[in-house]
C-alpha positions as CSV (number, residue, x, y, z in Angstrom):
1,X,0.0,0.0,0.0
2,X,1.6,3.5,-1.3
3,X,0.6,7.0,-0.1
4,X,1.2,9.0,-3.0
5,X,1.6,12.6,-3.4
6,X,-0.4,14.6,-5.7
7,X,0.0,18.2,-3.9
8,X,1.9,19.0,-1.3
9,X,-1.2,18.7,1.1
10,X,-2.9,15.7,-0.8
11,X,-1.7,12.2,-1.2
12,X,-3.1,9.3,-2.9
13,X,-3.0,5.9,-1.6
14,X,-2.9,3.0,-4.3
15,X,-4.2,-0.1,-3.2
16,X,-1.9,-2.4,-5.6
17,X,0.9,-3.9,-5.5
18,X,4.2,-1.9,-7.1
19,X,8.3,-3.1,-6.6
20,X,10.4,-0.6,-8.5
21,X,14.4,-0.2,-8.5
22,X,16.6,2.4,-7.5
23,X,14.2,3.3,-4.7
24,X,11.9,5.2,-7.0
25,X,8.2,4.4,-7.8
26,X,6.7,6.2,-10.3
27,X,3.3,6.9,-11.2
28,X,2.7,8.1,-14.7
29,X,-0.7,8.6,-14.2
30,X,-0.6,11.1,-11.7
31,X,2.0,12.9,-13.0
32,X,4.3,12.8,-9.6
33,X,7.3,10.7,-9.2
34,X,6.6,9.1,-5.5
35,X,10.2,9.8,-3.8
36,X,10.2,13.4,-4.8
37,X,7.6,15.2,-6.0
38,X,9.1,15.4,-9.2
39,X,6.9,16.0,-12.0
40,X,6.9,12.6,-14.4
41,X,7.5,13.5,-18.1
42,X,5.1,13.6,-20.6
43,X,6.4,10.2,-22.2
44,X,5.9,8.8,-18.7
45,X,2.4,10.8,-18.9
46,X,1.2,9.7,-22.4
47,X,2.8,5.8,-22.0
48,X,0.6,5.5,-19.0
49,X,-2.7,6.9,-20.6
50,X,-1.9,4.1,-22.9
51,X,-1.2,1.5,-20.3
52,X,-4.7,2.6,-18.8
53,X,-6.2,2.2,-21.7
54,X,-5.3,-1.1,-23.0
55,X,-6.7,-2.1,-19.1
56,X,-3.1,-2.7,-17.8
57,X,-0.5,-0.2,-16.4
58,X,3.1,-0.8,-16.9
59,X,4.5,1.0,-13.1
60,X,8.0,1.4,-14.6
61,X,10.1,-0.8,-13.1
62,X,14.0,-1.5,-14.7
63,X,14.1,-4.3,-16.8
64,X,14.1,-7.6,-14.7
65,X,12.9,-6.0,-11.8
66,X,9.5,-7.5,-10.6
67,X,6.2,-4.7,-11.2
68,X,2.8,-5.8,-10.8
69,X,0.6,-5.0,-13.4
70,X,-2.3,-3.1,-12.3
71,X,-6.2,-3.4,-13.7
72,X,-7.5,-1.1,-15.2
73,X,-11.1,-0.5,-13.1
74,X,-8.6,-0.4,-9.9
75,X,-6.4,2.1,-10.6
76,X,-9.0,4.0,-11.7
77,X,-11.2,3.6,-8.7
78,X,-7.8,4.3,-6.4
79,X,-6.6,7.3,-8.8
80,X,-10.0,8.6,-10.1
81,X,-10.7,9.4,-6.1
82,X,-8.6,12.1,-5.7
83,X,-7.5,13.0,-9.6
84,X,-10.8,13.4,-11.6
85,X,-13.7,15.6,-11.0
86,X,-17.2,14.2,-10.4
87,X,-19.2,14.6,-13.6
88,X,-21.8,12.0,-13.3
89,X,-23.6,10.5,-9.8
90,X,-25.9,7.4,-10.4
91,X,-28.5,6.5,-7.8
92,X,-29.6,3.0,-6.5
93,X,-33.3,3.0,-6.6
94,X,-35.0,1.1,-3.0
95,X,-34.1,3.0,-0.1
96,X,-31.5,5.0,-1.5
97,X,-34.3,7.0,-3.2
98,X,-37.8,5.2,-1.9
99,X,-38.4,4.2,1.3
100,X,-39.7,0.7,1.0
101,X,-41.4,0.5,4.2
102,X,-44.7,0.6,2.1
103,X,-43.6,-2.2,0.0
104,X,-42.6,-4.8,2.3
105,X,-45.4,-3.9,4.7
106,X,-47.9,-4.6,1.7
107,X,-46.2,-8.2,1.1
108,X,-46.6,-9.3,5.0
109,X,-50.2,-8.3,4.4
110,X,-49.9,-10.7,1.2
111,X,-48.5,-13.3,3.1
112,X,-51.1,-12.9,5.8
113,X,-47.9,-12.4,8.6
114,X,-48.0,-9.9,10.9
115,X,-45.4,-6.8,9.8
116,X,-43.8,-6.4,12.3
117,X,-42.8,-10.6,12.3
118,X,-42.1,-10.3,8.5
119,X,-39.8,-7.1,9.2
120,X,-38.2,-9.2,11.9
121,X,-37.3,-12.1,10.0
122,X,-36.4,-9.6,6.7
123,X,-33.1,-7.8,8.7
124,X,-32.3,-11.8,10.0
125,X,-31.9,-12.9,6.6
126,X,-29.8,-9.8,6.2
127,X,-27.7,-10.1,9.1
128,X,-27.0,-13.6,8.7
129,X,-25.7,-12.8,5.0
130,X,-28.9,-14.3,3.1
131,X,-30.8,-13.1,0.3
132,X,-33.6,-11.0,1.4
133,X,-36.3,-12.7,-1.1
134,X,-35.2,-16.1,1.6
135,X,-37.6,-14.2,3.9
136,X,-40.8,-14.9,1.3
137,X,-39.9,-18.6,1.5
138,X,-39.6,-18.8,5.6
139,X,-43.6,-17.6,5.4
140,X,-44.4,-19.6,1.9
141,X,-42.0,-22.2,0.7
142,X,-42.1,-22.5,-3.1
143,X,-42.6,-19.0,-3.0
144,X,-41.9,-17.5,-6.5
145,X,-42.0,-13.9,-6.5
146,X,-42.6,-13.0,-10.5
147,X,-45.8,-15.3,-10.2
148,X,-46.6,-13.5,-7.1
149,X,-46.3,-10.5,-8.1
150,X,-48.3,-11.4,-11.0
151,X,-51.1,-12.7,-8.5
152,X,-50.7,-9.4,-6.7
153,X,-51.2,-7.1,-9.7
154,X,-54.7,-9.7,-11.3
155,X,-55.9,-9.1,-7.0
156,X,-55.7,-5.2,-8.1
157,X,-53.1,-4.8,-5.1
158,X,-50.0,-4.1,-7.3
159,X,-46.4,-3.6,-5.8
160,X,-46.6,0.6,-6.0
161,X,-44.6,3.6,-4.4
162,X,-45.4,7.2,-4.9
163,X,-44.1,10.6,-4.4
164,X,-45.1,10.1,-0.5
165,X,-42.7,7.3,0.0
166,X,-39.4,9.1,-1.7
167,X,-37.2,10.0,0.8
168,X,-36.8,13.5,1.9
169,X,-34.0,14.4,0.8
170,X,-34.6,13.4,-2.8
171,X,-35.5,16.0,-4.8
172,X,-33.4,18.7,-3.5
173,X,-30.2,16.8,-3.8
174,X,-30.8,15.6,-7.6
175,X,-31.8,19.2,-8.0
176,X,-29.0,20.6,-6.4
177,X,-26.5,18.0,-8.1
178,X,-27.7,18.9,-11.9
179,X,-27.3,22.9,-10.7
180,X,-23.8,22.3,-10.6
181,X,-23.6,20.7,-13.5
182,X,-23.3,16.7,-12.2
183,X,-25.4,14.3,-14.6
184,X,-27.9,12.7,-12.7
185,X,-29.2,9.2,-13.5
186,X,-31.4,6.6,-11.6
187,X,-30.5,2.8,-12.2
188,X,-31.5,0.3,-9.9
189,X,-32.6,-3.3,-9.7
190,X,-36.3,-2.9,-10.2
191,X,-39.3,-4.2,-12.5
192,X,-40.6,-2.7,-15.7
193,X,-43.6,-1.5,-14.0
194,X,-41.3,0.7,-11.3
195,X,-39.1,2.5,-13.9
196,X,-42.4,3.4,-15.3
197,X,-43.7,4.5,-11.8
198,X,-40.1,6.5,-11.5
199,X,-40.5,8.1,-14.8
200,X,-44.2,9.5,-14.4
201,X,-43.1,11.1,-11.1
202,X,-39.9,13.3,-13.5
203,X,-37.4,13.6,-10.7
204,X,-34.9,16.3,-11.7
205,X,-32.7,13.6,-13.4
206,X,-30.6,12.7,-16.8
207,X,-31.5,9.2,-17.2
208,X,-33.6,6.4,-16.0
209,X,-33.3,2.8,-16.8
210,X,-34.4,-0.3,-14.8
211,X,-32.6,-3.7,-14.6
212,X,-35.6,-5.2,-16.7
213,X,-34.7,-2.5,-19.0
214,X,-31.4,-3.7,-19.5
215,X,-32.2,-7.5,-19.2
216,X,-29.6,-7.8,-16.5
217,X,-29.2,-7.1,-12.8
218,X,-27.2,-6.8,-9.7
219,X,-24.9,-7.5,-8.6
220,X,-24.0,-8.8,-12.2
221,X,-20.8,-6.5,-14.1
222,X,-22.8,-6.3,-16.9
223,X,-25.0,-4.3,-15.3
224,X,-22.3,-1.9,-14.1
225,X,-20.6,-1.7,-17.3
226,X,-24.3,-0.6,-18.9
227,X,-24.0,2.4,-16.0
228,X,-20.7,3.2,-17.4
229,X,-21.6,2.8,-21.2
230,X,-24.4,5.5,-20.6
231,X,-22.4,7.9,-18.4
232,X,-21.3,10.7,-20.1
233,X,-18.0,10.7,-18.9
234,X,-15.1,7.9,-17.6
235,X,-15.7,5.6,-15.0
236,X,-14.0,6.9,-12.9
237,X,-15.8,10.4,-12.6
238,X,-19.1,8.7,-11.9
239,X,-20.1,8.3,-8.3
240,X,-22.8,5.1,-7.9
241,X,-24.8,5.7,-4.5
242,X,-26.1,2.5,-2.7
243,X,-27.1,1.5,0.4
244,X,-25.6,-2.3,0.0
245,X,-22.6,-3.2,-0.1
246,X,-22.4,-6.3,-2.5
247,X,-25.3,-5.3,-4.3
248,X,-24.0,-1.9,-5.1
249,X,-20.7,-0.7,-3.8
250,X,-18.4,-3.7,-4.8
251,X,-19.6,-4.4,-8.1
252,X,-19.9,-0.4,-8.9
253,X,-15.8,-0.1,-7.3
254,X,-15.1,-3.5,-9.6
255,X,-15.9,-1.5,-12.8
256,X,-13.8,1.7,-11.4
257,X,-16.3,3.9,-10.5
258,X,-16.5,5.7,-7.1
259,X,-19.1,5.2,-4.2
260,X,-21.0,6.7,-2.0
261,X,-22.5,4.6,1.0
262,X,-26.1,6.0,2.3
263,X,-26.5,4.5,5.4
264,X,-30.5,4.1,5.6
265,X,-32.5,1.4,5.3
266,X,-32.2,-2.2,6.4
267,X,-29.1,-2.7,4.5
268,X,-27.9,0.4,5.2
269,X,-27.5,0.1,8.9
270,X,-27.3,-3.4,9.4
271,X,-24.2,-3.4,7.2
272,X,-22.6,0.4,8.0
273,X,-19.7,-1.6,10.3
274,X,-18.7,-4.3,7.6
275,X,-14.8,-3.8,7.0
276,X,-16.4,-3.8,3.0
277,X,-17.8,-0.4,4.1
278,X,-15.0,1.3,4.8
279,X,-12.6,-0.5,2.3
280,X,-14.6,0.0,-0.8
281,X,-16.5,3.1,-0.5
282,X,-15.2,6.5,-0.8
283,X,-17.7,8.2,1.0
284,X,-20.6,7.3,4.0
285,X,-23.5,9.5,3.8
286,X,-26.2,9.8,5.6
287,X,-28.3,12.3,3.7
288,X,-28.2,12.7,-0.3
289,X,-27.7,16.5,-0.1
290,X,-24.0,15.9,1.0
291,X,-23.3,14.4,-2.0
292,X,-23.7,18.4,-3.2
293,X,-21.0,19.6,-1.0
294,X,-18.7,16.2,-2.0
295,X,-19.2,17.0,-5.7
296,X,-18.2,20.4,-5.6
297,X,-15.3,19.9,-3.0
298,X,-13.9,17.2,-6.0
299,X,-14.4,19.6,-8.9
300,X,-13.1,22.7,-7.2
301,X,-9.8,20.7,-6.1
């Protein structure tokens, strides 16, 4: 692990491994050659925007010296953190931007189970590391959820949300985000019939597409990669908000974006002290308007 200078009051730390010669290390992506501040050439400069590139980077060890090359969606998360400005922030969709307590109350009324008993078992199965749609299956083995949402939807009590169940905070910080210029999109593991719900309520965003849009879903890459594809700018200046950490923040750092941890919701703070937490996301959060100040602090810098 390297701390690496960028200014004299800012440093960098690189999370891969890097064994140079001669006592220097050099980083030709920042610009900064680690043992003195010295400013790397622009060969140095332009050989590592092609290292980057081709999804490798060459760290410039000697000949016969041993230098671990570095992938691509890494050094990008590790360098993009402090190097590049913030030009796109991507929002998880259930309780990052809706509070679902609607939505899983309705399903304990499905079920016929008490709420508060469903609620109960739904943060065991988290806690314990399940998969929250285990919980359906403790009440209703053989439980299949497209058919029963299906069922749900024919008994005219479709799975819904509304303007009343957004969080708070929503609004103003998507507003507040696109005022300075961020591009704002919503993408989030959610049914056809939600990204229509999200779209008629025309949030002060750039983009909305659902993972039955894209015919793929979290925690899947492919997914990610689709967030990056429509981003209007490198990976590594787009900021994917979550409030779980496998679901969101891992795959979103795999793919060498940043992250932003909201910590709300069951994931949220059943989670918040996983080593993951602090390891893979850049920033914790516990209100979407912070991600204003963050934004601007990174673009200013």
């Amino acid at each position: 692990m390297f701390m690496w200078p960028v200014t004299p009051n800012r440093t960098i730390q690189l999370s891969y491994a890097v064994v140079a010669t001669s006592g220097r290390i050099r980083s030709p992506e920042v610009g900064y050659h680690a043992d003195s501040n010295e400013l790397a050439s622009a060969a140095d400069l332009d050989r590592g925007a092609e290292s980057l590139h081709s999804g490798c980077v060459d760290t410039g060890a000697a000949s016969g010296t041993a230098a671990e090359p570095v992938c691509r969606a890494a050094l990008a998360a590790d360098i993009g953190s402090v190097c590049s400005m913030i030009n796109a922030v991507v929002f998880d969709v259930g309780e990052t931007l809706v509070d679902e307590t609607r939505e899983y109350g309705t399903w304990a009324d499905w079920l016929g189970v008490p709420r508060h008993t469903f609620v109960s078992v739904f943060g065991a199965t988290i806690a314990l590391g399940g998969d929250y749609r285990e919980t359906f299956q403790v009440f209703k083995p053989g439980f299949d959820l497209a058919a029963e949402r299906e069922a749900r939807a024919q008994a005219g009590q479709p799975e819904t949300y509304g303007e009343e169940d957004l969080y708070p905070d929503v609004r103003p910080a998507l507003s507040a985000l696109r005022e300075i210029g961020v591009w704002v999109g919503i993408v989030g593991n959610q049914t056809a019939r939600s990204g229509r719900i999200l779209r008629s309520l025309e949030l002060p965003t750039d983009f909305v597409a659902t993972s039955d849009d894209w015919g793929v879903e979290k925690p899947s890459i492919e997914f990610f990669e689709k967030v990056v594809e429509v981003a209007p700018c490198d990976a590594h200046e787009v900021v994917y908000v979550g409030d779980r950490i496998e679901n969101d923040i891992a795959p979103a750092k795999a793919v060498g974006m940043r992250t932003a941890y909201i910590q709300r919701g069951p994931w949220g703070w059943i989670q918040r002290k996983k080593p993951e937490v602090a390891e893979l996301s850049d920033w914790m959060i516990h209100d979407l308007t912070e991600l204003t100040a963050i934004a601007a602090a990174e673009n200013d810098s």
